[in-house]
C-alpha positions as CSV (number, residue, x, y, z in Angstrom):
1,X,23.9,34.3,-45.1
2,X,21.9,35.0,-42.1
3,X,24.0,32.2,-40.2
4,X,27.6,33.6,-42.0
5,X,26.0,36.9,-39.4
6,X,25.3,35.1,-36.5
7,X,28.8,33.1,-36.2
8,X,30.4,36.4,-37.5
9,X,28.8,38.3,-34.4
10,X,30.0,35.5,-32.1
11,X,33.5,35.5,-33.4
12,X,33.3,39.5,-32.5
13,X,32.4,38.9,-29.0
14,X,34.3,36.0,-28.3
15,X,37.6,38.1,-29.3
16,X,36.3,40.8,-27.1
17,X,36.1,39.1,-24.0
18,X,39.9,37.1,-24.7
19,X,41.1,40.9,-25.1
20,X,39.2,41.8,-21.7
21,X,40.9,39.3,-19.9
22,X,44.0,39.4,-21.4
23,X,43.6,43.2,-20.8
24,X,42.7,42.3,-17.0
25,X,45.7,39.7,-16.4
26,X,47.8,42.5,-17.9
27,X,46.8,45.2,-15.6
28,X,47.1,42.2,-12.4
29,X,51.0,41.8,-13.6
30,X,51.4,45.6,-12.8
31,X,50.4,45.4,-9.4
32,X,52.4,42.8,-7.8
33,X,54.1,45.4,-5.6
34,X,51.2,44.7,-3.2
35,X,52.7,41.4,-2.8
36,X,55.3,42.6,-0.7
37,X,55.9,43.8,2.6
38,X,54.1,47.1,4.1
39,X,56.1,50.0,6.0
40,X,54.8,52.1,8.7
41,X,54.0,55.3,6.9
42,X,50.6,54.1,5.3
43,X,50.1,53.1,9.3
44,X,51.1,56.6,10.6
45,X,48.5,58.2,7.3
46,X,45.7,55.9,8.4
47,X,45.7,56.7,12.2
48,X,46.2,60.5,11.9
49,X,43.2,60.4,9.4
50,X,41.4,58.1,11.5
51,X,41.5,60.7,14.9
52,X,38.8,62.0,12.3
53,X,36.5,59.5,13.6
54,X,36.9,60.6,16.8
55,X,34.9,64.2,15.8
56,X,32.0,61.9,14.9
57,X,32.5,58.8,18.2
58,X,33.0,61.8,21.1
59,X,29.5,64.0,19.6
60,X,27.9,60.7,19.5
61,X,28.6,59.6,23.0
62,X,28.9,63.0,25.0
63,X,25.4,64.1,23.6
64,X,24.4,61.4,26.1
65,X,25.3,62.9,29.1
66,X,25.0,66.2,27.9
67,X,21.2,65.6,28.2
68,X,21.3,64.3,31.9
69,X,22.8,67.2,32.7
70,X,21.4,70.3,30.9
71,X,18.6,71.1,33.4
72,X,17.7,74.0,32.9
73,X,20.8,76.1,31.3
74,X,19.2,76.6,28.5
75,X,16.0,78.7,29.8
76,X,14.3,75.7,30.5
77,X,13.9,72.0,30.9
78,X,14.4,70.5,27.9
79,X,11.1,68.4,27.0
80,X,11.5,64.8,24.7
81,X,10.7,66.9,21.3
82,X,13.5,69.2,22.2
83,X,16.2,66.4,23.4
84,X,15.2,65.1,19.9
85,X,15.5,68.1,17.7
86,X,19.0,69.0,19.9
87,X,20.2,65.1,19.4
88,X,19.2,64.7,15.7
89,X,20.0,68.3,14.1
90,X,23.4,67.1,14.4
91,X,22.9,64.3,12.3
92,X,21.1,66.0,9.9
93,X,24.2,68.6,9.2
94,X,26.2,65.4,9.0
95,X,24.2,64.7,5.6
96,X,24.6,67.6,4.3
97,X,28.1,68.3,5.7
98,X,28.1,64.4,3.4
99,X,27.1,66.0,0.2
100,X,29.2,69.5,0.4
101,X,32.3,66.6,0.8
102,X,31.3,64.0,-1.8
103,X,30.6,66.7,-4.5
104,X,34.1,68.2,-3.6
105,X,36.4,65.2,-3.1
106,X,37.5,65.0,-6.5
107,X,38.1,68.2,-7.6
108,X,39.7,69.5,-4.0
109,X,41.0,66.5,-3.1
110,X,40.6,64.0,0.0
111,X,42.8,66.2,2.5
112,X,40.7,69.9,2.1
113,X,37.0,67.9,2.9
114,X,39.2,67.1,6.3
115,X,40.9,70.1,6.9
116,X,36.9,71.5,6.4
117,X,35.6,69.3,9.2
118,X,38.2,70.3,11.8
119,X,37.2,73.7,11.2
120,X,34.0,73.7,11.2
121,X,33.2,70.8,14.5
122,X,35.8,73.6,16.6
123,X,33.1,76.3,15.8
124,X,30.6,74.3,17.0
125,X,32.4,73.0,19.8
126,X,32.8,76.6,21.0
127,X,29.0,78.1,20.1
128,X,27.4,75.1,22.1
129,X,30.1,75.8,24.7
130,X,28.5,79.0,25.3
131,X,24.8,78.4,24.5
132,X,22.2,79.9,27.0
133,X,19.3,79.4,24.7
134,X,17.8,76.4,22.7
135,X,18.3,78.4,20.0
136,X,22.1,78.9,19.9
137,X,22.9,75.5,21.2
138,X,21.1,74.0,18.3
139,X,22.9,76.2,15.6
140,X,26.6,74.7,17.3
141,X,24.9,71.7,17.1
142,X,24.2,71.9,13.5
143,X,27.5,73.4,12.5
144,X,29.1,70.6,14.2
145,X,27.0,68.2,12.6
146,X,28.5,69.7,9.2
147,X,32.1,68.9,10.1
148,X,31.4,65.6,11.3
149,X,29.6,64.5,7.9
150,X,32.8,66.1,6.0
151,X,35.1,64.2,8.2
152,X,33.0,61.3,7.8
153,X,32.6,60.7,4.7
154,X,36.2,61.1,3.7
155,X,38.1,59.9,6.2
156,X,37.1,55.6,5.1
157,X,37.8,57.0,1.6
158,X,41.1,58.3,2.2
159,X,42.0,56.0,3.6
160,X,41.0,53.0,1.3
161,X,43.2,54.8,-1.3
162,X,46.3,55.2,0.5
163,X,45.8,51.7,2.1
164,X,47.5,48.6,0.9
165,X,44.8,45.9,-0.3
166,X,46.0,43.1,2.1
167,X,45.9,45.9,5.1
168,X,42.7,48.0,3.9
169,X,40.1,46.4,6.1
170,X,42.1,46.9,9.2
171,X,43.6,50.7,8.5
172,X,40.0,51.6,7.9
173,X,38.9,49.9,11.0
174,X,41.3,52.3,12.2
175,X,39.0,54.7,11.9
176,X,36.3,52.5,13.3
177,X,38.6,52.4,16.6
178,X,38.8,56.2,16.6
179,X,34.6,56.6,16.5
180,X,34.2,54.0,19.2
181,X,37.4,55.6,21.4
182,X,35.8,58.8,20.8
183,X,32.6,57.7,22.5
184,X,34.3,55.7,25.4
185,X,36.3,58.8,26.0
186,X,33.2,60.7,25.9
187,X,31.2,58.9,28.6
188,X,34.6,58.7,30.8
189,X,34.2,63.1,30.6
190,X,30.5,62.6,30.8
191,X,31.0,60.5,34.6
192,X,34.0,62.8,35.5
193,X,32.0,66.1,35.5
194,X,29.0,64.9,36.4
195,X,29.0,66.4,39.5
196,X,30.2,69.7,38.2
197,X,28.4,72.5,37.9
198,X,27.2,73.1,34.8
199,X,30.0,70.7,33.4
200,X,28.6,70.3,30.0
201,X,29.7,73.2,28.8
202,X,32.8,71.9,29.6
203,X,31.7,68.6,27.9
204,X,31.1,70.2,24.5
205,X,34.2,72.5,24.2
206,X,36.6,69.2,25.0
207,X,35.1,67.7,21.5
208,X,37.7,70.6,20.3
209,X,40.3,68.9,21.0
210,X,40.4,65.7,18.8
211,X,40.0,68.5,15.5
212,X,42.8,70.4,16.9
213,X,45.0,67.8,16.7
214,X,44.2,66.4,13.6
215,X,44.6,70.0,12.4
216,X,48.4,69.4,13.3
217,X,49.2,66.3,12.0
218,X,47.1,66.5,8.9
219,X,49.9,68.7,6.8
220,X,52.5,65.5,7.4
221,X,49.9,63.1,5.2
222,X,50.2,63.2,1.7
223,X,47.2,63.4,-0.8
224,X,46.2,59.8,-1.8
225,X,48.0,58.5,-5.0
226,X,45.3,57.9,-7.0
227,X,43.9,61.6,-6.4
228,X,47.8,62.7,-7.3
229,X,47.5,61.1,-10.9
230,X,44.2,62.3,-11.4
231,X,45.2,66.0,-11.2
232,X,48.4,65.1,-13.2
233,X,50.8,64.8,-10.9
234,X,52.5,61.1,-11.3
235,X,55.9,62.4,-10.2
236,X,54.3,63.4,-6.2
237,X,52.3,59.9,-6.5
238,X,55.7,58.3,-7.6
239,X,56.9,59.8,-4.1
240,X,54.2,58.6,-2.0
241,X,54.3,55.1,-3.2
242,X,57.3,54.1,-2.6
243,X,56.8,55.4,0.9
244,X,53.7,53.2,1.0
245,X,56.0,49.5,-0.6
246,X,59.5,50.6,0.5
247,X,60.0,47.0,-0.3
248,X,59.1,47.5,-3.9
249,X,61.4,47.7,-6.5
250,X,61.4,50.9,-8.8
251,X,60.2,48.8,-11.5
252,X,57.1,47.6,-9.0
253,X,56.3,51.4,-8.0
254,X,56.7,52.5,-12.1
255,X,54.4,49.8,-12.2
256,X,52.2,50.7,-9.5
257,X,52.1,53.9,-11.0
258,X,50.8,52.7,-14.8
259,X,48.5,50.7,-13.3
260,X,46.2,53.4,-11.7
261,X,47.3,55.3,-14.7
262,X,45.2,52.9,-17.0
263,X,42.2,53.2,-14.5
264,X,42.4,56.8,-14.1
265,X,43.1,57.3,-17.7
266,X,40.3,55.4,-18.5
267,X,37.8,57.4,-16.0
268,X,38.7,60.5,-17.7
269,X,38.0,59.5,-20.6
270,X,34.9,58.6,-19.9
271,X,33.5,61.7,-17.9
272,X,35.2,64.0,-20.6
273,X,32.7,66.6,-21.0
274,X,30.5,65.3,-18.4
275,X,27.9,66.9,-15.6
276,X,27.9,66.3,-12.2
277,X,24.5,65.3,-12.4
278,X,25.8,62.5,-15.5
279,X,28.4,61.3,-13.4
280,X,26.3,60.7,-9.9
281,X,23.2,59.2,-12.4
282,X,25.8,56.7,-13.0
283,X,25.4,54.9,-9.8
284,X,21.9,54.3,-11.0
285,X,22.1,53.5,-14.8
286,X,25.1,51.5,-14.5
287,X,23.5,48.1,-13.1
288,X,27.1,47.1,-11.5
289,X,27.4,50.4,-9.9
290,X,23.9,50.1,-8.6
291,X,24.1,46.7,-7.2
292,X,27.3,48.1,-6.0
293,X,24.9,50.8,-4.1
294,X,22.2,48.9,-2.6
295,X,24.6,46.3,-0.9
296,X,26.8,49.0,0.7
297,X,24.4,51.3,1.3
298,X,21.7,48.4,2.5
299,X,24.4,47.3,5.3
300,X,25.0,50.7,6.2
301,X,21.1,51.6,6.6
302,X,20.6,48.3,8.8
303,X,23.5,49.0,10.7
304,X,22.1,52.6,11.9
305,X,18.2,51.7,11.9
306,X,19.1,48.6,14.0
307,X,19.1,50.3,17.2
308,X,22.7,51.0,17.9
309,X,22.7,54.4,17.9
310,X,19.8,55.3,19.6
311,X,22.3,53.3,22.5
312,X,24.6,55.3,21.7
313,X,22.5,58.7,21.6
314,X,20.0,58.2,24.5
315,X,21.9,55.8,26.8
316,X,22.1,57.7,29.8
317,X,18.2,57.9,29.2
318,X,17.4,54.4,28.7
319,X,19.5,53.3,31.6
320,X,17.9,56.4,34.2
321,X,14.0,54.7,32.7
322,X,15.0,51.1,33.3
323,X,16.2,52.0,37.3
324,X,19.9,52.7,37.6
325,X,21.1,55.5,39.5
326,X,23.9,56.4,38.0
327,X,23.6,56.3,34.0
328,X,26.4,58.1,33.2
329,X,28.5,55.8,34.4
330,X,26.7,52.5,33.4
331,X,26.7,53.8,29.5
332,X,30.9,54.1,30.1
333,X,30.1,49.8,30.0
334,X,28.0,50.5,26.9
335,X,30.9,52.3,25.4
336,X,33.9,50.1,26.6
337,X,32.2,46.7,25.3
338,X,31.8,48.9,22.1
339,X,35.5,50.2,22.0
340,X,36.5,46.6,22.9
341,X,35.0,44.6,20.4
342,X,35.9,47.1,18.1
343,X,39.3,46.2,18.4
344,X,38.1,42.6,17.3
345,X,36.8,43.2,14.5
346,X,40.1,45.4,13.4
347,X,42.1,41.8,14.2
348,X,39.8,39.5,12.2
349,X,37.9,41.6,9.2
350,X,41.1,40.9,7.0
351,X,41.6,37.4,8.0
352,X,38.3,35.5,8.0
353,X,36.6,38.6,5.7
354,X,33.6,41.3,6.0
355,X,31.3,38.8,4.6
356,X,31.5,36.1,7.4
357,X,31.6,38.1,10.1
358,X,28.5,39.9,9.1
359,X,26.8,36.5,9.2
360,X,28.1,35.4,12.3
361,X,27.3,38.3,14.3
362,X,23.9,39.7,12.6
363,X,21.4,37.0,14.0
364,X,23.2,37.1,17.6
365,X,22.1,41.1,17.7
366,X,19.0,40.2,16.4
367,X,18.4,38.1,19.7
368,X,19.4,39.9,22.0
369,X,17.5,42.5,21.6
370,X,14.3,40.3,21.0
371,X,15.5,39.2,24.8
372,X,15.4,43.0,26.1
373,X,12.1,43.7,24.4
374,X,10.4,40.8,26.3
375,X,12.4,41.6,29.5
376,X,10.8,45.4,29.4
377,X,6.9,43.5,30.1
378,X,8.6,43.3,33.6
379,X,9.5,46.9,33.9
380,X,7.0,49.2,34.9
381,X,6.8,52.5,32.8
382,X,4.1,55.4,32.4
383,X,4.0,56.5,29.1
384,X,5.9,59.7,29.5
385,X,8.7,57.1,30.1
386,X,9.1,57.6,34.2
387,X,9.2,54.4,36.2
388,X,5.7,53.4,37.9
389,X,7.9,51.5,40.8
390,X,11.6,53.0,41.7
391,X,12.6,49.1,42.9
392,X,13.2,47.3,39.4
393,X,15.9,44.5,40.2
394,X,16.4,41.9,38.4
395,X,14.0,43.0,35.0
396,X,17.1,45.9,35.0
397,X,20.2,43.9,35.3
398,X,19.1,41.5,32.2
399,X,18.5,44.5,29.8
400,X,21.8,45.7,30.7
401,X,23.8,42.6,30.1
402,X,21.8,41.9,27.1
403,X,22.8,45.7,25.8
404,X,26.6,44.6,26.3
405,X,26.1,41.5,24.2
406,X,23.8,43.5,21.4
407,X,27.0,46.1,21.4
408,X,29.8,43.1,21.3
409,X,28.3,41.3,18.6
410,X,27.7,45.1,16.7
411,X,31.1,46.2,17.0
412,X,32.7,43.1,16.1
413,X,30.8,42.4,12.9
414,X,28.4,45.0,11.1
415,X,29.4,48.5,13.1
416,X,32.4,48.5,11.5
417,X,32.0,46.2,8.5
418,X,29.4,48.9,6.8
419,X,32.2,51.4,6.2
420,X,34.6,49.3,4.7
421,X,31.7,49.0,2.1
422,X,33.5,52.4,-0.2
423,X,35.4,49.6,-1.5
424,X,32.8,48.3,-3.4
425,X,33.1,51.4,-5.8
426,X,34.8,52.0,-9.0
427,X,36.7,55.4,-9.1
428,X,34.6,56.9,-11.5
429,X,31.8,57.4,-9.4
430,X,33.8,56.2,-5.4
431,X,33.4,59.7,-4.0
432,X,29.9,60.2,-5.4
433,X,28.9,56.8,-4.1
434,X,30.9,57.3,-0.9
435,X,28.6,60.5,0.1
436,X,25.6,58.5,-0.5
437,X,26.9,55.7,1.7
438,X,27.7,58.4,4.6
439,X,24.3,60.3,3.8
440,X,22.5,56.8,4.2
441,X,24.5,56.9,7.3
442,X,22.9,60.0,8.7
443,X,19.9,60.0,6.8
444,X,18.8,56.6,9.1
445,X,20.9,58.5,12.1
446,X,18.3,61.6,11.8
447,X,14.8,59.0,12.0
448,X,16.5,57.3,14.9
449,X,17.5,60.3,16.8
450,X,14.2,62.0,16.5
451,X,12.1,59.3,16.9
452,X,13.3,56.8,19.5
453,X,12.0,58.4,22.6
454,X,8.7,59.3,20.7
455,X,8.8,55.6,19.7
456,X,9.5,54.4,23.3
457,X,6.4,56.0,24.8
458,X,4.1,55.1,21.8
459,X,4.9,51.5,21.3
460,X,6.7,50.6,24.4
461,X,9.9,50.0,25.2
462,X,9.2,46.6,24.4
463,X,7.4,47.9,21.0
464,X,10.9,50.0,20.1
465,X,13.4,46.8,20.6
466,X,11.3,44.1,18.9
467,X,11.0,46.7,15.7
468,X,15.1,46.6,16.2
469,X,15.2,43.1,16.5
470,X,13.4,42.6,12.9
471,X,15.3,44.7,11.2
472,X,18.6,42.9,12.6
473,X,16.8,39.7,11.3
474,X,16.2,40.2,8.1
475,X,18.9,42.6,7.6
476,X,21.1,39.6,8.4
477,X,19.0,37.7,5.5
478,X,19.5,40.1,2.9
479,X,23.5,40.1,3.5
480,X,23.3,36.3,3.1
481,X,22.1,37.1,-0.7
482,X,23.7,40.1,-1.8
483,X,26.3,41.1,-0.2
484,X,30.4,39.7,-1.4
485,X,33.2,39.2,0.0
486,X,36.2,41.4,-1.0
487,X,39.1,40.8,1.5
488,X,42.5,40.8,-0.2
489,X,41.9,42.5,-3.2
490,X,42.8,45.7,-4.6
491,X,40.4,48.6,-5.5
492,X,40.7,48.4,-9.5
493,X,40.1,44.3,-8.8
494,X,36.8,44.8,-6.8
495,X,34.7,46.2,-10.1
496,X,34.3,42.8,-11.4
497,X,32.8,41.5,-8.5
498,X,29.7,43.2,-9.2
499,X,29.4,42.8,-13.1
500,X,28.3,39.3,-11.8
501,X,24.9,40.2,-10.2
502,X,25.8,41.1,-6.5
503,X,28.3,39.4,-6.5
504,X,28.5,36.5,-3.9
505,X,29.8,33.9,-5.5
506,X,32.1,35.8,-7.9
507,X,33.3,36.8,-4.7
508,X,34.1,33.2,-3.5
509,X,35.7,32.3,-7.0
510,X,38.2,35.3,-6.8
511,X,38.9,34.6,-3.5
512,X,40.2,30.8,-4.3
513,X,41.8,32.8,-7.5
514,X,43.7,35.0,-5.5
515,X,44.8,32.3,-2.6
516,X,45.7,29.9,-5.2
517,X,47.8,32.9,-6.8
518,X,49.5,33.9,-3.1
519,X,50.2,29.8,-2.9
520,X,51.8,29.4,-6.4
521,X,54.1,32.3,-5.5
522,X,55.6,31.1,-2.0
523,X,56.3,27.7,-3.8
524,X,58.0,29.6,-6.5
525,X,59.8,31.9,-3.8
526,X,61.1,28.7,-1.8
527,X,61.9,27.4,-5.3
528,X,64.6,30.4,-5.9
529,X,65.9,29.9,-2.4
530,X,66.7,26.1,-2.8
531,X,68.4,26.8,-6.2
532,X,70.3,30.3,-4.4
């Protein structure tokens, strides 16, 4: 009898998982319309959203000079607790301006958490444009801060959904561009006026600009498909894919259609009658969703607590300690090898994948700034960070060049890679788990930008890039175990990867899947054309 159970219960499952995969190979047949050639309208959505990164890439990099040059506009000289608290209150409206989005996204839509952002970095643009007291200039700082986490935080997710699978990682990387343009842009204003009096007011109030005209172009993008269906509209999300494929037959758009149907079907079933607090515990009862979280999220805390942005944040600083007389304009090299490289990473992260570049480019950041940290014993600094000897030669030139390969080898591999991570997520909980990846972002962003100078003078500036250098090190460890490689494969596909532990070699098998699959259909292709 007892055995009768046993072979009874394994009949059960064994018909369950034939009807998951047949259910699986059913939903793949519906989406073979992103099998075929892309137009340019997902191209023109992607780069008008992406000028949203610029919000967060031209704060990040004008802050910079904006500190060189403050003096004493503000009532008085700014000390290093009050460049910290001016630098990191930004970032810390960023996570909030995160969570205000995430908890939003699905109910507003992608396009209002955007339309938020604009708003609200302009206001801040113009109250720290006007500042004459600590005071006010750190209230436009905050309110700007709140923008750029709203703008952040969608703007990857938007972006993934409107984005064919085979063109994802690049269109985001879009946006990637956009941050890193913002911030070479940034330092190019910061050189220009530096000479001008009391130019960073001028500074701040161009920041305006980038949300003004993203304010304009914003109303010619339509709301991503997937949202469309969710708020029952198929007939709009009918529209806007066939403007994605126009290569696509109406049978492959109806397709198209069903297909995120099913999954958006599915998800509403299952939060029918749920919290908001049920749906984000999700992310941490549901052992895919969590593994899903600490790979993303783990990238994406390395990526800020590796030293980059301090750089980015206190560049003009480090560069005045280490002897140069002209920051300003040596950061503009900072920011070009970052815009640069950028641009590299945009060209490859769909072609060799996220996960190889990440292990290719990890362990070089990890050494170069090992190399800076012992190349600081040869520059002599007091503790409050001032130069004991004005001459530094050589000691300074080394740190510099070993900065521009630190950035090169960032931009091109993990600087980029760790938004493409929103990917990971299933929709039931991808704008939930999206908000936690930006608010992991600037969560990190806030302990760096308040404590790196306090760091510098306590440990040394050889102290604050060894501590970089470790976490680079074993960051680039911890990707080698747990973090997959999804290149090429649609959002509905990517849930599976993480039903198998993190994932990594799943990831590999789907990968020979899906190239053996592309393979198998340009034989059968030249096939037809033979017998035509």
């Amino acid at each position: 009898m007892r055995n009768n159970s046993i072979t009874s219960k394994l009949d059960e499952k064994t018909e369950a998982i034939h009807v998951e995969t047949h259910v699986n190979t059913l939903l793949d047949d519906l989406d073979t319309i992103e099998l075929t050639q892309t137009g340019k309208f997902s191209w023109f959505i992607s780069l008008v959203a992406a000028i949203g990164g610029m919000l967060f890439g031209y704060d990040t990099g004008i802050i910079s000079a904006v500190l060189v040059y403050l003096n004493d506009d503000l009532g008085t000289v700014l000390d290093g607790g009050q460049k910290e608290l001016v630098t990191s209150i930004t970032s810390g409206g960023a996570f909030f301006g995160a969570i205000i989005a995430g908890m939003t996204a699905d109910r507003f839509g992608r396009k209002g958490a955007i339309y938020a952002g604009c708003v609200l970095f302009i206001i801040g643009a113009v109250l720290q444009a006007c500042s004459y007291s600590l005071a006010q200039m750190t209230v436009g700082r905050l309110i700007v801060g709140l923008g750029v986490g709203s703008a952040a935080m969608i703007v990857p997710l938007y972006i993934a959904e409107v984005a064919p699978a085979k063109y994802r990682g690049r269109m985001i990387g879009l946006d990637n561009m956009s941050i890193t343009g913002g911030q070479l842009v940034s330092y190019g204003i910061g050189a220009a006026l530096a000479n001008t009096a009391h130019g960073w007011r001028a500074m701040v109030a161009i920041g305006a600009v980038p949300a003004l005209i993203l304010l304009s172009l914003l109303p010619f993008c339509p709301e991503s498909p997937r949202q469309l269906i969710f708020h029952d509209n198929p007939q709009e999300a009918t529209r806007v894919i066939r403007r994605i494929f126009p290569n696509g037959t109406d049978l492959q758009v109806s397709q198209k259609v069903e297909h995120i149907t099913r999954h958006v079907q599915e998800l509403q079933t299952l939060h029918a009658g749920k919290s908001t607090f049920w749906k984000l515990k999700q992310l941490y009862v549901v052992p895919s969703n969590l593994r899903a979280l600490i790979a993303g999220c783990g990238l994406m805390a390395i990526s800020q607590l590796g030293g980059f942005n301090s750089l980015m944040y206190y560049s003009s600083t480090l560069f005045a300690i280490v002897g140069f007389s002209n920051p300003v304009a040596v950061g503009t090299i900072i920011a070009g090898t970052n815009f640069i490289f950028t641009w590299v990473n945009l060209m490859l992260v769909d072609r060799i994948g996220r996960r190889r570049i990440l292990l290719c480019t990890m362990w070089a950041m990890a050494l170069f700034l090992a190399l800076a940290a012992i190349v600081f014993h040869w520059i002599p600094v007091r503790h409050d960070l001032t130069l004991i000897n004005a001459q530094v030669g050589w000691p300074a030139d080394v740190v510099l060049v070993c900065m521009v390969f630190y950035v090169a080898f960032y931009s091109s591999g993990m600087g980029n890679t760790a938004w493409l991570s929103s990917e990971f997520f299933p929709m039931e909980v991808r704008s939930y788990s999206t908000m936690m990846l930006t608010c992991t972002c600037w969560g990190s962003n806030v302990i760096v930008a308040s404590t790196f100078l306090t760091q510098m003078e306590n440990t040394t500036p050889s102290g604050a890039f060894g501590f970089y250098a470790a976490i680079c090190f074993f960051g680039w460890i911890a990707v080698y175990f747990c973090y997959p490689e999804v290149k090429g494969m649609t959002l509905e596909d990517i849930r599976d990867i993480f039903q198998h532990g993190f994932g990594v070699q799943r990831g590999r098998e789907l990968q020979k899947e899906a190239k053996l699959k592309r393979k198998m259909m340009v034989q059968a292709q030249g096939s037809e054309e033979l017998k035509v």
